[in-house]
Backbone bond lengths (Angstrom), bond angles and torsions (degrees), N, CA, C in turn:
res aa  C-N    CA-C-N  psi(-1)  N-CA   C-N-CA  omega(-1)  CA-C   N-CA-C  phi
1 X - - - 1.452 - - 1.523 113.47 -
2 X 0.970 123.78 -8.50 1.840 140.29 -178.05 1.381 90.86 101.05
3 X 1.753 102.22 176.31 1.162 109.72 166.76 1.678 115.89 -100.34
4 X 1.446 85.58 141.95 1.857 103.12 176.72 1.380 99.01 -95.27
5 X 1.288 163.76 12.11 1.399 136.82 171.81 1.867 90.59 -159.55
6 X 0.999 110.20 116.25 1.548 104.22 170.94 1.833 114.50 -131.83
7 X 1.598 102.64 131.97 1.547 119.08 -159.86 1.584 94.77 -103.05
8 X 0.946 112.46 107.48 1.420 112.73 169.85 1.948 126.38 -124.59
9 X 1.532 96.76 110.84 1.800 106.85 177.98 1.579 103.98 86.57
10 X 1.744 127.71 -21.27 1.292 128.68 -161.64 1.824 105.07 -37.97
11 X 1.054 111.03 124.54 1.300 139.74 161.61 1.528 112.24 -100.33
12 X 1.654 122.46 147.05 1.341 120.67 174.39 1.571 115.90 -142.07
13 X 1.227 124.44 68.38 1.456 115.09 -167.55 1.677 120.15 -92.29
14 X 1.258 108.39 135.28 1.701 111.73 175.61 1.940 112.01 -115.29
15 X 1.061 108.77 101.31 1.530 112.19 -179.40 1.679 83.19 78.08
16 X 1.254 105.75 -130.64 1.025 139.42 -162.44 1.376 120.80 -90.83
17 X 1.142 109.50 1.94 1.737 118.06 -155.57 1.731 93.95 -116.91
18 X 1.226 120.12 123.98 1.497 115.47 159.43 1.597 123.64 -87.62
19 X 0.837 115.25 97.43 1.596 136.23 177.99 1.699 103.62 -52.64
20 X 1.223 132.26 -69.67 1.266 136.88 162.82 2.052 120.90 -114.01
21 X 0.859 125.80 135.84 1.139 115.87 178.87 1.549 117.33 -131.07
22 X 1.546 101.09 112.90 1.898 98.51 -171.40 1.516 135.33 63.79
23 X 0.922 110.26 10.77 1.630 129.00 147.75 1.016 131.21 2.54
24 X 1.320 142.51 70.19 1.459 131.44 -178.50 1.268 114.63 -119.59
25 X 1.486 130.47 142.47 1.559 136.09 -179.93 1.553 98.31 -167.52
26 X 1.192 110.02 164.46 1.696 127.12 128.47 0.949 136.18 -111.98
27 X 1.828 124.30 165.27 1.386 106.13 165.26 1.335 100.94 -137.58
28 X 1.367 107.49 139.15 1.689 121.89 -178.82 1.274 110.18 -69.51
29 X 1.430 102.91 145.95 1.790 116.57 176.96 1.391 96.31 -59.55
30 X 1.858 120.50 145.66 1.256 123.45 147.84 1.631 99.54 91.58
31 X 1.068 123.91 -0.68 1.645 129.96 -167.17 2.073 97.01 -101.64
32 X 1.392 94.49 169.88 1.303 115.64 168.89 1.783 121.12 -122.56
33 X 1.191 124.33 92.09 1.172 135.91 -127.14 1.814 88.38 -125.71
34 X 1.442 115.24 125.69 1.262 123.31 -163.99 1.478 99.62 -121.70
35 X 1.401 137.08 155.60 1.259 152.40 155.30 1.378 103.14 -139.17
36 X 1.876 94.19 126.09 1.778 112.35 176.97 1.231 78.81 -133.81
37 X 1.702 98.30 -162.19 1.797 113.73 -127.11 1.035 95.11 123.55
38 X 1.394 79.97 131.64 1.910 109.36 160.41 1.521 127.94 -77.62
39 X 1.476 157.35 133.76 1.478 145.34 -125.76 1.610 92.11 -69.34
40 X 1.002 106.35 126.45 1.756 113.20 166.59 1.306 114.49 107.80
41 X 1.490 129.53 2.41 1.201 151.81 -162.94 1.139 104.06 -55.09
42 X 1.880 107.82 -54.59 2.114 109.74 -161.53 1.274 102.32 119.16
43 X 1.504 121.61 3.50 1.243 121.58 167.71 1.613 121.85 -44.08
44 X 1.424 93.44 -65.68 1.839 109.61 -166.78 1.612 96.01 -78.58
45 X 1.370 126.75 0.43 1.684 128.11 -179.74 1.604 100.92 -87.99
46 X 1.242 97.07 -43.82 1.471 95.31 -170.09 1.312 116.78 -84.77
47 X 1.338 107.45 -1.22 1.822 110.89 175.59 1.733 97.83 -96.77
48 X 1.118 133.46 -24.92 1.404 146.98 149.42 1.377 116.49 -36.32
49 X 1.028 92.25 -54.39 1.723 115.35 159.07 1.068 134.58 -49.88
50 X 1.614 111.08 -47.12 1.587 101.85 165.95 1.663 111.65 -92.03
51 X 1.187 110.61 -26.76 1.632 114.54 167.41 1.518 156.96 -24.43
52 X 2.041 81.58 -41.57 1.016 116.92 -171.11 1.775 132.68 88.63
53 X 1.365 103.50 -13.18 1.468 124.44 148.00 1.369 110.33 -17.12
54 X 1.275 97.00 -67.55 1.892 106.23 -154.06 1.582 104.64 -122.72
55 X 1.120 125.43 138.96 1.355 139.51 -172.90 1.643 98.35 -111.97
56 X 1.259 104.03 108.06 1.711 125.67 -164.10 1.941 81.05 -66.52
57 X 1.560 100.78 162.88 1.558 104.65 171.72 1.443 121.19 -81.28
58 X 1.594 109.32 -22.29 1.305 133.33 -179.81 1.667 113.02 -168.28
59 X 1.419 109.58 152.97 1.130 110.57 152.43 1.816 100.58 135.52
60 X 1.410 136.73 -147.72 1.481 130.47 156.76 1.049 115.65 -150.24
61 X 1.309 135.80 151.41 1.474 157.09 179.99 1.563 102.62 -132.10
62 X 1.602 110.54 116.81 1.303 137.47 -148.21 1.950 97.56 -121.22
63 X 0.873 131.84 104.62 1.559 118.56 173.80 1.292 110.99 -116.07
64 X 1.421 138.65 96.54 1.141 156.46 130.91 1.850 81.07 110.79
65 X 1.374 108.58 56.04 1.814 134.01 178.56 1.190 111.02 57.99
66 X 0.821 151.85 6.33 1.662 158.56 136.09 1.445 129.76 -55.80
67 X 1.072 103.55 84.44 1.589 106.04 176.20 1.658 129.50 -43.83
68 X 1.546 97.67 122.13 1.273 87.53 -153.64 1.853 103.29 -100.57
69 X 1.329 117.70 -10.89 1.228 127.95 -173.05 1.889 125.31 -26.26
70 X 0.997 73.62 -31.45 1.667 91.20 -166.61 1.527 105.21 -93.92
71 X 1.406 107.18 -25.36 1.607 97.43 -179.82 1.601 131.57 -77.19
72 X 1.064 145.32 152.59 1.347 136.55 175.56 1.611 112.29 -78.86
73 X 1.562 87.45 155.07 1.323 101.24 -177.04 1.721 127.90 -32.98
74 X 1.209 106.18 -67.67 1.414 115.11 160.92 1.651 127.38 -39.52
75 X 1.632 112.24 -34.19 1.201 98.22 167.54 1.437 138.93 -101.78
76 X 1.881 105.86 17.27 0.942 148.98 167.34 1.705 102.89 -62.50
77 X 1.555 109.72 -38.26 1.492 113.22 -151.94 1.687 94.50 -99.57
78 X 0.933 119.34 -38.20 1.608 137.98 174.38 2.133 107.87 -60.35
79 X 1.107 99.26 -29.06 1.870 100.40 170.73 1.692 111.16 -91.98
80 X 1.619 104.99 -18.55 1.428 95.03 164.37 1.666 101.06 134.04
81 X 1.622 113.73 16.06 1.166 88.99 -169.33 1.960 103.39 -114.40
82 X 0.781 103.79 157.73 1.947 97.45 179.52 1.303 105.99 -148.08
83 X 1.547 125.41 151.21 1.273 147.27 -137.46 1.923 98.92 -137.11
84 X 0.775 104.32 108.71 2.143 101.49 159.61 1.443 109.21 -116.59
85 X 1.261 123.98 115.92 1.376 126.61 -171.10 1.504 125.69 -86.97
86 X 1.410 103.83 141.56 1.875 89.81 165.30 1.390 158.35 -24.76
87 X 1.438 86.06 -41.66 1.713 111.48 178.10 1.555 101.49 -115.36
88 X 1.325 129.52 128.83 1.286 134.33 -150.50 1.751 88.38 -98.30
89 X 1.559 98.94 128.88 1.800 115.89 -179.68 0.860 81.01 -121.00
90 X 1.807 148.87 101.72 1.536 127.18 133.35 1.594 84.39 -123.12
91 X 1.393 106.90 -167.89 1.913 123.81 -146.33 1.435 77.31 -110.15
92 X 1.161 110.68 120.39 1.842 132.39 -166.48 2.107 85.03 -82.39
93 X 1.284 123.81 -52.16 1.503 108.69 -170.07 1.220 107.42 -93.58
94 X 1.618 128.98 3.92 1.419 108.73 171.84 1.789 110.21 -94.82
95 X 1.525 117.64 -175.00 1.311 120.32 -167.19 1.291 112.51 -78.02
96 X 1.604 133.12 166.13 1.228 115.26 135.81 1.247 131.42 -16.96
97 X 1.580 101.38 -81.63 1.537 107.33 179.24 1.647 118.62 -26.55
98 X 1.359 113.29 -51.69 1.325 120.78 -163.62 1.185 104.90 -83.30
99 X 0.999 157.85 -56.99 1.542 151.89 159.46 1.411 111.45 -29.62
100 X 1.414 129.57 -23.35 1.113 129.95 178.56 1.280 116.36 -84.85
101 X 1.462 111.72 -43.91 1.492 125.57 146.12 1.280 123.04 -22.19
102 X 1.061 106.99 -63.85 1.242 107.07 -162.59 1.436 119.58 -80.98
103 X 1.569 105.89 -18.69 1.837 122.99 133.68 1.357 110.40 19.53
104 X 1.820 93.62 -74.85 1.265 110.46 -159.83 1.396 129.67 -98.43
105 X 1.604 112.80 30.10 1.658 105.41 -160.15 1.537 91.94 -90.46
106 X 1.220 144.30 12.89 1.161 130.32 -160.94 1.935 99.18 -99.89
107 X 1.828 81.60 -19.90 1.984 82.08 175.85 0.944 120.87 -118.41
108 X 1.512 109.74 35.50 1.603 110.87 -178.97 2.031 101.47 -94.54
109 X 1.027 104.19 164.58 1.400 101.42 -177.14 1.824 109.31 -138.75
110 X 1.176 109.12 -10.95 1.455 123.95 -175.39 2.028 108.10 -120.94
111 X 0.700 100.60 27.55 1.781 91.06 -169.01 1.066 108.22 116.12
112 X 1.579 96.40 170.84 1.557 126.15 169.48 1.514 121.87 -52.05
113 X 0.944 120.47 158.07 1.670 128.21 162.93 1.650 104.27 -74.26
114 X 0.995 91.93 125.31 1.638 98.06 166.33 1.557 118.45 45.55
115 X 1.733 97.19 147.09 1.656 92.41 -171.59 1.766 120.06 98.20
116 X 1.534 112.75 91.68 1.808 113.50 -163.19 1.961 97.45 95.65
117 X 1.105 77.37 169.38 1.575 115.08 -175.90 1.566 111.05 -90.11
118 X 1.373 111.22 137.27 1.553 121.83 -170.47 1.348 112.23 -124.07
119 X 1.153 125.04 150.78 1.440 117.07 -160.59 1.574 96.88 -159.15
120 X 1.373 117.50 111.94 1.738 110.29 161.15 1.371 97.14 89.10
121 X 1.648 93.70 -132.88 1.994 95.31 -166.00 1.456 90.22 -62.15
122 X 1.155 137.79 -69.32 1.451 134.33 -165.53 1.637 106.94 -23.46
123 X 1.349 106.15 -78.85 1.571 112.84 178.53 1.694 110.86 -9.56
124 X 1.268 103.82 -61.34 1.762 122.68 -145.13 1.621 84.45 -92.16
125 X 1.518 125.70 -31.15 1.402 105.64 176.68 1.772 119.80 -99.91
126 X 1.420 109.14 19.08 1.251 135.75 169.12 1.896 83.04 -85.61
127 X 0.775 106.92 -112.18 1.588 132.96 -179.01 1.754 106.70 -9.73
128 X 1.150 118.20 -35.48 1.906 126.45 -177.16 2.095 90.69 -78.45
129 X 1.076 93.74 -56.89 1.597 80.62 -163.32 1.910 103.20 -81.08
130 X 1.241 127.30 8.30 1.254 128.23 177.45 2.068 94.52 -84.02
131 X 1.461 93.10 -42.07 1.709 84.58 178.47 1.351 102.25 -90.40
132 X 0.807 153.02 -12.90 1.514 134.10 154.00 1.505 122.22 -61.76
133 X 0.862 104.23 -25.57 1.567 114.73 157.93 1.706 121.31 -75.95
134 X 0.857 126.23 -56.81 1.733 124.44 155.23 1.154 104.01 -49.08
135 X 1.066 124.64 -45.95 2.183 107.69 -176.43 1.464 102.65 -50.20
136 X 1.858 112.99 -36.79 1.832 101.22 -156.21 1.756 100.64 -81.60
137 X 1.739 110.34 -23.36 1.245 115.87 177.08 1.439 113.36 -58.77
138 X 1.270 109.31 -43.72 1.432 116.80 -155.03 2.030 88.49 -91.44
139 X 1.416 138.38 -19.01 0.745 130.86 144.90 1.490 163.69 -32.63
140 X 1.777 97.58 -71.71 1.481 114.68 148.04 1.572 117.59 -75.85
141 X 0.864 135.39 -11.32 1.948 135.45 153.98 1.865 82.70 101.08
142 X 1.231 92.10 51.28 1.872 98.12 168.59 1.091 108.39 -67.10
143 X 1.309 138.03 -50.38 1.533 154.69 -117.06 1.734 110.47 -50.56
144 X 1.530 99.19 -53.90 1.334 110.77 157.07 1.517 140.58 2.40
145 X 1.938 82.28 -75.66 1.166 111.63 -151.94 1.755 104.19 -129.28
146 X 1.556 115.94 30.91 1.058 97.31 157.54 1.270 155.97 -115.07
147 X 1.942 96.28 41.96 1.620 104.45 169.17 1.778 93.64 -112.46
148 X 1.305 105.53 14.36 1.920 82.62 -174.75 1.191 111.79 -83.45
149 X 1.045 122.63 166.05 1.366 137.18 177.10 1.442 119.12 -51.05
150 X 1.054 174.13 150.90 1.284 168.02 -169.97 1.460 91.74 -98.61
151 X 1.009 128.56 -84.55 1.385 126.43 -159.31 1.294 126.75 -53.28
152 X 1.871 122.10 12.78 1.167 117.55 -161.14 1.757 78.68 -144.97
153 X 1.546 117.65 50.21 1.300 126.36 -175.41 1.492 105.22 -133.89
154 X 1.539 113.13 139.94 1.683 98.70 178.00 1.399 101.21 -50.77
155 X 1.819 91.29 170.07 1.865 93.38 158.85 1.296 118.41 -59.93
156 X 1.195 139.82 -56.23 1.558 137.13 -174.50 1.546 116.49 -31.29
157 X 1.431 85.20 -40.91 1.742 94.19 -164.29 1.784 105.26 -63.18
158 X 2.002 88.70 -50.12 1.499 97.75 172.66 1.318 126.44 -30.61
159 X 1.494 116.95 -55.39 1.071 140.02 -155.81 1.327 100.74 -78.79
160 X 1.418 135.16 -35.67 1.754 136.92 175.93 1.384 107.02 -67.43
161 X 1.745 127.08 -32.29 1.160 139.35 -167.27 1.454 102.99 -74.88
162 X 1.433 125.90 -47.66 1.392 157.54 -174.82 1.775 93.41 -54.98
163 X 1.597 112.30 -58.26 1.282 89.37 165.66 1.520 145.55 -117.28
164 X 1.620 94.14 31.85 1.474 117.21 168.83 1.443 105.20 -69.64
165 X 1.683 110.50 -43.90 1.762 99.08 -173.64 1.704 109.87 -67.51
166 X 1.082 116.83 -26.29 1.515 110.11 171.82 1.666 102.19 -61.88
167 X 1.144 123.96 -67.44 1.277 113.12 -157.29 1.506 104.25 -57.18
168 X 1.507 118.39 -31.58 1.406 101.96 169.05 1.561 136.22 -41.16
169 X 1.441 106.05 -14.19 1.521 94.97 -167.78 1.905 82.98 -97.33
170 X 1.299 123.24 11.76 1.625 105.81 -174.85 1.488 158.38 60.88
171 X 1.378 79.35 29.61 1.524 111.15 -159.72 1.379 123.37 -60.84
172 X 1.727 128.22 140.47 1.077 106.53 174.09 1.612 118.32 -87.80
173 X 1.280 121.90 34.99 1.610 121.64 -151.48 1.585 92.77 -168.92
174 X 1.419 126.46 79.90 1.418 91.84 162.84 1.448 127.42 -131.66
175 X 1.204 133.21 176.59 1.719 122.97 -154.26 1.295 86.50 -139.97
176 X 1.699 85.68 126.23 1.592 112.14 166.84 1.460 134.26 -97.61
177 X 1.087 149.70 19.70 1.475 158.51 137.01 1.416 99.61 47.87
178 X 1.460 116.72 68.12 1.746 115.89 164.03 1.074 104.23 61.44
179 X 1.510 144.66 53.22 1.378 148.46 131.45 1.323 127.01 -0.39
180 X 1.136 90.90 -53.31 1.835 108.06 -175.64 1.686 126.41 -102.88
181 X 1.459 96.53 11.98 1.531 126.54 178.30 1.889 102.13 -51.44
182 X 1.547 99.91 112.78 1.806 85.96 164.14 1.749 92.97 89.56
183 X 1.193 135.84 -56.19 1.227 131.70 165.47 1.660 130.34 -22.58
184 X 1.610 117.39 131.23 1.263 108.24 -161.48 1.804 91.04 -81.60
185 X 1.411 119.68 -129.54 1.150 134.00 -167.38 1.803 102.37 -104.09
186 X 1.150 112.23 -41.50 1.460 120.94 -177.57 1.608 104.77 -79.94
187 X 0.904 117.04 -47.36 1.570 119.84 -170.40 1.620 85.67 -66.80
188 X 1.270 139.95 -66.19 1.380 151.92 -167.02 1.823 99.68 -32.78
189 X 1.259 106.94 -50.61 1.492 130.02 -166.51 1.478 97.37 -85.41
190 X 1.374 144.72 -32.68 1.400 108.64 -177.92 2.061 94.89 -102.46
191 X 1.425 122.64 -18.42 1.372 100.61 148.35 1.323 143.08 -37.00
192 X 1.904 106.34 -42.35 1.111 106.41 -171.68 1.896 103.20 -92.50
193 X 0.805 137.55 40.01 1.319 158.94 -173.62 1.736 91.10 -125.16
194 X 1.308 119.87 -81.48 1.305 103.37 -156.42 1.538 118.77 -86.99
195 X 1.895 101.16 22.18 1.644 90.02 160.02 1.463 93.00 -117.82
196 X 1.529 146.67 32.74 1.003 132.79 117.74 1.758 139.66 -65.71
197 X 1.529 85.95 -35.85 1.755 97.28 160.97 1.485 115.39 -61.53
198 X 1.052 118.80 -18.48 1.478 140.24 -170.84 1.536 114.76 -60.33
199 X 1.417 100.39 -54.60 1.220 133.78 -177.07 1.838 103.54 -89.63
200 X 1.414 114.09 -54.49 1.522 114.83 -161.00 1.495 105.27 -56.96
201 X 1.502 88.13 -54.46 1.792 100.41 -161.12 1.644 124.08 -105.10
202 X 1.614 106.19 -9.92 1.105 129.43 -176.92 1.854 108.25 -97.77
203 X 1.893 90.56 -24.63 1.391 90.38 -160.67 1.368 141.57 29.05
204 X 1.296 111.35 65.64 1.353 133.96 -171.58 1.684 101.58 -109.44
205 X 0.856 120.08 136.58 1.761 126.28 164.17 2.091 90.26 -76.54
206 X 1.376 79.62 147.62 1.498 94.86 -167.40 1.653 98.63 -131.61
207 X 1.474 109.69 112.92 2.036 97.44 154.43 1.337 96.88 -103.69
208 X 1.065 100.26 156.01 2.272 125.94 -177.51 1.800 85.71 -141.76
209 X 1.286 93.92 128.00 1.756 122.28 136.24 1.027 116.44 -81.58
210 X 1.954 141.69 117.62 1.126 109.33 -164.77 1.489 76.31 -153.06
211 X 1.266 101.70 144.62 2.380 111.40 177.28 1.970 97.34 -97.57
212 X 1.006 122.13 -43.30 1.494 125.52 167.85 1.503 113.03 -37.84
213 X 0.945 123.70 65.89 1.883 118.64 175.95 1.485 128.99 -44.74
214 X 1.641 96.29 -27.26 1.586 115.06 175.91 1.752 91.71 -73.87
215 X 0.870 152.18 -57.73 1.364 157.70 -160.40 1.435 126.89 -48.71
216 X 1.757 80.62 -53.56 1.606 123.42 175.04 1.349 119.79 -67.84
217 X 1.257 106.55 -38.50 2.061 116.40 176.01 1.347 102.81 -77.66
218 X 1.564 125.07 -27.82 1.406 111.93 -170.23 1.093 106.47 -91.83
219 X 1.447 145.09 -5.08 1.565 132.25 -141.37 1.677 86.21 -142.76
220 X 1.284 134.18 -32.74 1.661 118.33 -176.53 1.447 101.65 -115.65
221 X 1.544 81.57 153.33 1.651 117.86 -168.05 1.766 101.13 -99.57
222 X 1.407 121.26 -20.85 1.643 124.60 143.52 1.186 130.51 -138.10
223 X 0.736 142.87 161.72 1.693 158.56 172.18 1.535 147.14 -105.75
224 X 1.100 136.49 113.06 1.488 105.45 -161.27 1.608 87.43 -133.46
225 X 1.606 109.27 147.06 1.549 108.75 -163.08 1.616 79.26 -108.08
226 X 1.487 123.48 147.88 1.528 122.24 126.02 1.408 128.30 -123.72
227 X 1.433 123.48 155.67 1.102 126.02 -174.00 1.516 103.08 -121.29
228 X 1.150 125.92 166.93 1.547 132.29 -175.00 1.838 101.05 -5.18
229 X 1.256 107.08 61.85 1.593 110.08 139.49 2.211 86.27 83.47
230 X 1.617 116.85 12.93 1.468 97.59 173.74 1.567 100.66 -131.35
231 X 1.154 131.27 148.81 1.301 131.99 157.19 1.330 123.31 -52.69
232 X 1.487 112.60 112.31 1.960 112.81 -166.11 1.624 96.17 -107.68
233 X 1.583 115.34 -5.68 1.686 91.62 -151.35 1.592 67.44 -153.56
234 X 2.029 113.31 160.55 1.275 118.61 151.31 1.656 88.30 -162.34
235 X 1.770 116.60 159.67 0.990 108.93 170.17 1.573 102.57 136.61
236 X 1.673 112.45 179.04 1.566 109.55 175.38 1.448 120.54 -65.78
237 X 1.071 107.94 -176.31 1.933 103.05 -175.18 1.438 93.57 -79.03
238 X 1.213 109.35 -33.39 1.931 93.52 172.33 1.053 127.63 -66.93
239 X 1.602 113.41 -31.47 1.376 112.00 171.74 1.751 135.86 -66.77
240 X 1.506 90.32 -35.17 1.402 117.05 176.30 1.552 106.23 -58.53
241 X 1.141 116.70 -59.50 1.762 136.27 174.45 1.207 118.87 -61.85
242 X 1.558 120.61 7.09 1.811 137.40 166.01 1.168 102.51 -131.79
243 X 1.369 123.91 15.11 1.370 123.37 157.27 1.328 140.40 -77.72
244 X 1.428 134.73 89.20 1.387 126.00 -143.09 1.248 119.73 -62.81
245 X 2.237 105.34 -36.81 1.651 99.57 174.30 1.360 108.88 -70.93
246 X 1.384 129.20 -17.62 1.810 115.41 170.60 0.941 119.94 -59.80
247 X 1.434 126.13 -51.98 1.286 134.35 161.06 1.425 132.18 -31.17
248 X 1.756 109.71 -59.32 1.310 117.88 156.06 1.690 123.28 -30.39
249 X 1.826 86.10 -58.06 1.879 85.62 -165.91 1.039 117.80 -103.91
250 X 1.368 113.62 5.44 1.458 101.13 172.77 1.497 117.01 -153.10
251 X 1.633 137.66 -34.16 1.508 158.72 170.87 1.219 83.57 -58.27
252 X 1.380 139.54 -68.16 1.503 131.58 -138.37 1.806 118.65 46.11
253 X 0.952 100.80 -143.04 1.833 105.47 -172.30 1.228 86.38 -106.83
254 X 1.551 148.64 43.90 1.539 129.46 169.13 1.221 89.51 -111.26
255 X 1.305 106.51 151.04 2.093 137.65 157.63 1.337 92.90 -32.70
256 X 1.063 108.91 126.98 1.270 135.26 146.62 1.591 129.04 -84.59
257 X 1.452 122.14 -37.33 1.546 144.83 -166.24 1.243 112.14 74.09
């Protein structure tokens, strides 16, 4: 389909420490696109990286050929791209609903969500992001649970909510940061269901950080290994998994599935 996100030379240095060094990949529109690594790799740097988090030291990040380097975070999220993070930031005493809401303030252009009187464009852009918000409810199988409190929710649940507010903004690009982090075997399994729906029916290009390799071989269509901050591996899960330096530094002789 071409490529929708292309990383080219990205370097990432702090003091003295190289975080990523020389970086190059793409990732195709419509694909499921994985980054592993061993803890400290440059994984969660380089999703920083496309985010807008982190301002690489050199190099370019291209999103659908438009360099995006220079832009801020927020207007990163407005071309299509959205972020669900590792460590779960949503508002522990507000609702579902409202955390999901708030999803979307990055595309509001007239006001707040909810709360006062709407009139004209407001009205109709009250009303667009109210159903974009029921799609992610009626999506992740919120329905339940979307006046409870967030913070009085297992983790799993947390963790689906965590990336319901990304999908709220509707992105054509979005990055998942260990989804399935902390997850038993069942929770693991209906996650990995709805970042195939993600892709099937949502058709969204999807990157996942993911430590589960069994997870990782079944669900992406490429792969890109790094090790201390360089790209060692790129390619299909078959290819990646006949890769000797992957193997070396990071697969070892364990099952993969």
């Amino acid at each position: 389909m071409g490529a929708l996100l292309e990383i080219e030379n990205v370097s990432l240095q702090f003091g003295g420490v190289k975080a990523l060094s020389d970086v190059s990949y793409q990732i195709e529109k419509g694909e499921i696109f994985s980054l592993i690594g061993p803890n400290g790799a440059g994984k969660t740097s380089m999703l920083n990286c496309i985010s807008g988090l982190y301002r690489p030291t050199n190099g370019s990040i291209r999103f659908k050929g438009q360099e995006i380097l220079n832009m801020k975070p927020f207007k990163r999220t407005t071309l299509g791209i959205a972020r669900a993070f590792q460590n779960i930031a949503l508002f522990e005493h507000m609702s579902v609903l409202d955390n999901l809401k708030l999803g979307r303030h990055t595309l509001m252009n007239s006001g707040a969500i909810s709360g006062g009187l709407y009139f004209g464009k407001a009205s109709k852009e009250e009303i667009e992001h109210r159903r974009a918000v029921e799609e992610v409810i009626d999506f992740l199988e919120l329905q339940e649970i979307r006046h409870t409190p967030v913070g009085t929710l297992p983790y799993g649940l947390q963790k689906r909510v965590e990336v319901g507010r990304a999908l709220a903004l509707e992105p054509e690009l979005i990055l998942l940061d260990e989804p399935m982090a902390g997850m038993n075997n069942a929770e693991k399994e209906v996650m990995a269901q709805f970042i195939i729906d993600m892709h099937e029916i949502k058709r969204m290009t999807v990157v996942l950080i993911e430590h589960d390799l069994g997870v990782v071989m079944n669900l992406s269509n490429h792969i890109a290994v790094l090790d201390f901050g360089k790209l060692i591996g790129f390619g299909t899960p078959k290819e990646v998994q006949n890769n000797p330096e992957v193997i070396k530094a990071y697969i070892g002789e364990k099952e993969v599935g």
